[in-house]
C-alpha positions as CSV (number, residue, x, y, z in Angstrom):
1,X,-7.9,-5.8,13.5
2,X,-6.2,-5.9,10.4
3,X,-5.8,-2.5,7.9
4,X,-8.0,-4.3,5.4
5,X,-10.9,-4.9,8.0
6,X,-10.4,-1.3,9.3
7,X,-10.5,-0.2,5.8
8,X,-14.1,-1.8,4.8
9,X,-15.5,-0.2,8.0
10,X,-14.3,3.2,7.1
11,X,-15.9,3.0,3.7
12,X,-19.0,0.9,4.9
13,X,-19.8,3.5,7.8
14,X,-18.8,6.6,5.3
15,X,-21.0,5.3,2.9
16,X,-24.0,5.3,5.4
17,X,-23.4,8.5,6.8
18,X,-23.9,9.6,3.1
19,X,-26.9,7.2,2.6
20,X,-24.5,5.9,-0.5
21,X,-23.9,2.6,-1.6
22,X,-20.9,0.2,-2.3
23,X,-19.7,-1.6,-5.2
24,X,-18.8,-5.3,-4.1
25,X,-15.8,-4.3,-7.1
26,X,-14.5,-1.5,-4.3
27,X,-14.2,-4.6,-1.6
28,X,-12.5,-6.9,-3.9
29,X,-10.2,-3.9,-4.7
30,X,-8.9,-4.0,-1.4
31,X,-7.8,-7.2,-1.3
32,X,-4.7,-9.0,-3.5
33,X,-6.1,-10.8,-6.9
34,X,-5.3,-14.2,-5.6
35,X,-6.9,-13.8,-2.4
36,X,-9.8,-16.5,-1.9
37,X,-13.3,-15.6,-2.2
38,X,-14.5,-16.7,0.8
39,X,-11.5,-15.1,2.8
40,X,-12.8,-12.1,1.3
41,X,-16.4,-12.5,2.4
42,X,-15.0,-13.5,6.0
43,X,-13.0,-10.4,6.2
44,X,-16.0,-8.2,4.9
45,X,-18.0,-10.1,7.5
46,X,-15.9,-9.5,10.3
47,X,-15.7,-5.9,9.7
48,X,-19.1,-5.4,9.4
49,X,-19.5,-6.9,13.0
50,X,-17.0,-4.8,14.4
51,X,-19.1,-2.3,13.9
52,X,-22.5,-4.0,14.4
53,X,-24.0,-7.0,15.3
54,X,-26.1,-8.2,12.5
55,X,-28.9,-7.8,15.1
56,X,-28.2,-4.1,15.4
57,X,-27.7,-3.5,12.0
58,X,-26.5,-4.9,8.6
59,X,-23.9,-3.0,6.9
60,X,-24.0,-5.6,3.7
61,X,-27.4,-3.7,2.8
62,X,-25.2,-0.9,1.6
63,X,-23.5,-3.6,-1.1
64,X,-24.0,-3.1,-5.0
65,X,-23.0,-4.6,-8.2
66,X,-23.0,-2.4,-10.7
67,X,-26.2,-1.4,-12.1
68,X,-27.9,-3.7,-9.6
69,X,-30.6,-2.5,-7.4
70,X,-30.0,-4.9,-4.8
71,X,-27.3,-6.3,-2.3
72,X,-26.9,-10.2,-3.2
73,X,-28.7,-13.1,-1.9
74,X,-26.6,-13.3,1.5
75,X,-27.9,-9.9,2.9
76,X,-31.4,-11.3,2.8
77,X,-30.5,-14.5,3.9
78,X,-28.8,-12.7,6.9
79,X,-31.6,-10.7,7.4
80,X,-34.1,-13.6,7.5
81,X,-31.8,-15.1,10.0
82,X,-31.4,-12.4,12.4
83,X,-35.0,-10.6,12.3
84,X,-36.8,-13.4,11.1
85,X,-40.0,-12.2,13.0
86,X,-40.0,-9.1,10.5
87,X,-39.0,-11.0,7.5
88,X,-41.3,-13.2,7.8
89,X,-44.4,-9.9,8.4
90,X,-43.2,-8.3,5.4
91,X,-42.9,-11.7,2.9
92,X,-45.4,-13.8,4.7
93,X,-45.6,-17.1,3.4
94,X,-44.0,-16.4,0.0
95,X,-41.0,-15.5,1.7
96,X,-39.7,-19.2,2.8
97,X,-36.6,-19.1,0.2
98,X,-34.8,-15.9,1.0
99,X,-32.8,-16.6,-2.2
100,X,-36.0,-16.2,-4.7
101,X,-37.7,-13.2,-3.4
102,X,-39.8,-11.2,-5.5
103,X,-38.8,-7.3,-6.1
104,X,-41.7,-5.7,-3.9
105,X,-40.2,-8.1,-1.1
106,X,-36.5,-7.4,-1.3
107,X,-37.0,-3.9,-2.0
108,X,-39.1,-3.7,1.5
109,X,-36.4,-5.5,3.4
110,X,-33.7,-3.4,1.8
111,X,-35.4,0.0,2.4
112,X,-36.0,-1.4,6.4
113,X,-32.6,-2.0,6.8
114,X,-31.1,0.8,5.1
115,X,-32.9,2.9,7.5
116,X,-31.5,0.9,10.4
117,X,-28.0,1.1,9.1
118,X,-27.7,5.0,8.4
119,X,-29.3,5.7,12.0
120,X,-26.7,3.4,13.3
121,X,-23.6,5.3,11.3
122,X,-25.1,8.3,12.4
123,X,-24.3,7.5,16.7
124,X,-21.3,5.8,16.0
């Protein structure tokens, strides 16, 4: 594991102990300014699975731009992915594009899996 992966989990799993969030600026930050973006996104992705599988829990729920209430459209998409039986219970049939979901939708998916993340962090 590199220090950069081991360094996202540390902040990832501090920032659910605290039921905090993180800035997707704080991930870039640890990374050189010509590093590729998806590089990036593949490092964050692999740290996250080091500590969970996205099927135990998704530590990109936790990611923030600033002033935004929500992680980006890849969490959801993740999420309708890998608990697609639930995301579909809580969007129904309006929730077929994971990428156009209305508030009430993402912010019911977001507070699920927040909840399922910061019980995770806690029995690490």
């Amino acid at each position: 594991m590199s220090t950069i992966e081991s360094n996202i989990q540390n902040i990832l799993i501090s920032a659910a102990i605290n039921k905090g969030t993180v800035s997707y600026k704080t991930i870039y930050s640890l990374f050189d300014n010509n590093t590729p973006q998806n590089a990036v996104w593949d490092t964050f992705e692999m740290a996250c699975r080091n500590i969970a599988t996205p099927q135990n829990a998704i530590y990109g729920a936790l990611l923030r731009k600033q002033g935004a209430p929500f992680p980006e459209s890849g969490f959801f998409e993740l999420f309708k992915n890998t608990r697609q039986d639930l995301y579909y219970s809580i969007t129904g049939a309006y929730g077929t594009m994971s990428n156009n979901l209305s508030i009430p939708y993402k912010s019911a998916i977001l507070q699920h899996e927040l909840a399922v993340v910061h019980q995770h962090a806690c029995n690490i």
